[in-house]
N, C-alpha and C positions, 0 to 999 in steps of 0.2 A: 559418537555412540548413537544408536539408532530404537527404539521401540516402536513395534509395530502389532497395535493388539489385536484379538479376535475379533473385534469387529469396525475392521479401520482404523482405531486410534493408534493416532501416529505422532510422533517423539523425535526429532533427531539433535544434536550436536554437533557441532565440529568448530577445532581451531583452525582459522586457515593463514596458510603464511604463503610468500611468494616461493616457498619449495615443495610447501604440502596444502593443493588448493583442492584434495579428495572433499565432496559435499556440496560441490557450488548447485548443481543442480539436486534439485529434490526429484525425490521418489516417487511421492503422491503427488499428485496436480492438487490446486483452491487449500496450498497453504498460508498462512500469515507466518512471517517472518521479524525475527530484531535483528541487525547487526549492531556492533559494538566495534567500534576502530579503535586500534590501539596506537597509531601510528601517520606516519602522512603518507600519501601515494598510492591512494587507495583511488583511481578513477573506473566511475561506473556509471551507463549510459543507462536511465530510465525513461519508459514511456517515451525514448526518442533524442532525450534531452540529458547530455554531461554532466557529471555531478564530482566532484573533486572532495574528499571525505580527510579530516585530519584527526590527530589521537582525542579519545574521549568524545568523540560526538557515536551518538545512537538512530538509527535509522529504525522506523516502521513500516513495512511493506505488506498492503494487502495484498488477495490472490490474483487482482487484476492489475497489479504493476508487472508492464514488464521490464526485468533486466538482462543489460550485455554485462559482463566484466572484463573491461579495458586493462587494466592493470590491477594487480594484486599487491597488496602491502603484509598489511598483519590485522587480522579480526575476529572476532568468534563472534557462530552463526547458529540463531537459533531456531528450528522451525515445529509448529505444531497444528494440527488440522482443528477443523471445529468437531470431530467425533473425540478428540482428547480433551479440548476444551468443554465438551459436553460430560464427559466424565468425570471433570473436575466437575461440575453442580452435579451431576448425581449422589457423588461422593461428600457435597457439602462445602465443598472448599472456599473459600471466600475471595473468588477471582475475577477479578472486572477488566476486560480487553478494551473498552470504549473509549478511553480516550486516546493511547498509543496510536489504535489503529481508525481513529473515526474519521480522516481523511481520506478518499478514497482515490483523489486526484492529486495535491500535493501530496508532500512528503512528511512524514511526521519527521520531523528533527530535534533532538535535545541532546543539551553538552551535559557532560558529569564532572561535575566540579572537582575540585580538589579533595574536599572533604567527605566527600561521598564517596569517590574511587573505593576505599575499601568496601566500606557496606557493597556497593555495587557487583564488586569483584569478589568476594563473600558467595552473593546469590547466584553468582554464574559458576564456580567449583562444578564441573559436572563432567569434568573431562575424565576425573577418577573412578567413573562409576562403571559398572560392566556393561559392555556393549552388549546389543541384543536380548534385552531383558525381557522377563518373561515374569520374573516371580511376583508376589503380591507388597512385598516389603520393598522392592524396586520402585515398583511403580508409584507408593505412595510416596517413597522420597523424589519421582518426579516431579509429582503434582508439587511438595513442598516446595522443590526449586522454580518453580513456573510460576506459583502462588507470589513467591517473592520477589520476584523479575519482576514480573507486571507491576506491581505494587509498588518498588521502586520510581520505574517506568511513567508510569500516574502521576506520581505525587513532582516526579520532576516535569510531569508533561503541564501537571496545573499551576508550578511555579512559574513555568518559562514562558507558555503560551495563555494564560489566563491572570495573571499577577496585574490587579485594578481592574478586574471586567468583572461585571454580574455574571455569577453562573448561571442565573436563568438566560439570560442572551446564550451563552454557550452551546448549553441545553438543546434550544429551539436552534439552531444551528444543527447541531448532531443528530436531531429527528429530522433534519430536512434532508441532511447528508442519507441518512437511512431510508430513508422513502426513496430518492433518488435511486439508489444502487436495488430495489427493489423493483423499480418501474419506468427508468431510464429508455426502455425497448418501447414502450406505448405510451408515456408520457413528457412531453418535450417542452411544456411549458408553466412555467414557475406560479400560474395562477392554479391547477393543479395540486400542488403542493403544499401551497398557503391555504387554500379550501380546506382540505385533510389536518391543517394543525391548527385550521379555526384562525387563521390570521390572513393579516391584508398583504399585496404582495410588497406593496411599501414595508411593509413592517420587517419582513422578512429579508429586504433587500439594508435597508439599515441597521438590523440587526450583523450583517455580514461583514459591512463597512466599518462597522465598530468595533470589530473584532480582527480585523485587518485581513478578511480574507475576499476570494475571490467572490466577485458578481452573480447572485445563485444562479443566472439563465448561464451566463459563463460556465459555470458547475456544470449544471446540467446537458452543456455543448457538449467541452471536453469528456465528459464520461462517456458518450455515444460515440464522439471520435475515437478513445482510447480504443474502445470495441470493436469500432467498423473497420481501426488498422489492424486490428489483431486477427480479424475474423479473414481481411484482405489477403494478408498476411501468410498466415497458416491454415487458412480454408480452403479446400478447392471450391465452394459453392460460387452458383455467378453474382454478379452484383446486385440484379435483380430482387435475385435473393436475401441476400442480404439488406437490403434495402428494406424489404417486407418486416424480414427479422429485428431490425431498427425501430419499426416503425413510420414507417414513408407511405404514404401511399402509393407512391409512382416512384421510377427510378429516375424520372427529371429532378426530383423533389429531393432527393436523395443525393447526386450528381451536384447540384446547387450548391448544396449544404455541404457539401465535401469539400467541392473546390471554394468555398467561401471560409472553411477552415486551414483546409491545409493549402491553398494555393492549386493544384491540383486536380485532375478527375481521380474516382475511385480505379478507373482501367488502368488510369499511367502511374496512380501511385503501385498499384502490385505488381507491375513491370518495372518500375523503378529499381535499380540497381541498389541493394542495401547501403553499399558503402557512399556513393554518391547520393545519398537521400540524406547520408549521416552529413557526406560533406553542405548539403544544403541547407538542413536543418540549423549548424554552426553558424553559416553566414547569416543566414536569418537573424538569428539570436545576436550575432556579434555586432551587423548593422542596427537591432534595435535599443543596444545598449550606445550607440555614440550618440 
């Protein structure tokens, strides 16, 4: 099922199985995503990189993940823009997206346990409702169901990923992550960031360690990479270009910092053949796993 209100807020639904995969692609572009696997065999290639998905794990995808879909199992897809999310606080609703999706580089990841599966499976019921909704009484039992999802979502995502951590560590984490995805394009280094939150970049960098994530200049690498492939990618713009757009000032500077991430120049990566980029990307990974 799909909503698509007067002024962009956007809603959709679907169950997908390996015979009915209508929905994989959204409508709107810069939506946030959950999926819910019900199943094993679910392989999906993110931001480059393999991901093998089995029953009861849940996925968070912000607008800048991008996805292949390798193969199809069984899972129900949820998506919704930030004009619906905005209409849920217009409306009051007591809805918090921040920790599902405050990653913007990893993957948010949470399993549903046994005992949760009902409640969980409870808040997703959505497939009954009429497609293409329009009325007022619809749309509030959207919000309800989205209200509840996320909220689930949360509460499993501060059991699984925060169980023994200070949530002020967290916290200062998730402001850093936001600043980043803010100023990624003009700001590339981590003293930046730690200035804006009134802390040292030591502090900042411990705080990350402790919490078992990646290295915030790491963070803040990968997010420009994510971009400069996508922009590579799917932009005719020259690199140059691009480059500026980053924030580089030069395209040597830019060229460096490319091929110091992905191995590569920015020229030979957007010549690079998809599939054999896929197969090299593997070997990489598989070589740094032995």
């Amino acid at each position: 099922m799909i909503y698509l209100g007067k002024h962009n807020e956007y809603f959709e639904f679907h169950a997908i199985t390996s015979h009915s995969q209508k929905g994989l692609r959204p409508m709107v572009h810069g939506t946030l995503q959950l999926l819910w696997f019900h199943s094993d065999g679910s392989r999906l290639t993110i931001d480059g990189i393999a991901h093998t998905f089995g029953p009861n794990q849940i996925i968070a995808l912000s607008p800048f993940h991008r996805v292949r879909y390798d193969s199809v199992s069984s899972f129900k897809l949820l998506r919704f823009n930030a004009e619906f999310y905005r209409m849920l606080k217009r409306d009051g609703a007591t809805c918090r997206t921040g920790l599902p999706f405050q990653a913007r580089i990893s993957i948010p990841m949470l399993h549903v346990e046994a005992a949760e599966v009902n409640a969980m499976d409870d808040a997703w019921q959505i497939a009954d409702m009429e497609p293409n909704l329009g009325g007022r009484p619809q749309v509030e039992r959207l919000q309800i169901k989205l209200t509840g999802i996320l909220a689930l979502c949360t509460r499993l995502c501060k059991e699984q990923r925060m169980e023994g951590r200070d949530d002020g560590q967290h916290v200062l984490v998730q402001k850093f992550n936001y600043l980043v995805e803010q100023h990624f394009r003009r700001e590339h280094g981590v003293y930046y960031y730690a200035s804006v939150l009134n802390r040292a970049p030591k502090t900042i960098a411990n705080r990350f360690k402790e919490i078992g994530e990646k290295p915030p200049l790491q963070l803040i690498h990968l997010r420009i990479m994510v971009e400069a492939k996508r922009l590579l990618r799917n932009s005719k713009k020259d690199v140059s270009e691009i480059a500026y757009e980053l924030g580089f000032k030069n395209l040597q500077g830019f060229s460096r910092f490319f091929k110091n991430q992905c191995g590569m120049a920015p020229s030979d990566y957007r010549s690079y053949p998809v599939e054999r980029h896929k197969q090299r990307t593997a070997s990489i990974e598989a070589g740094s796993r032995q």
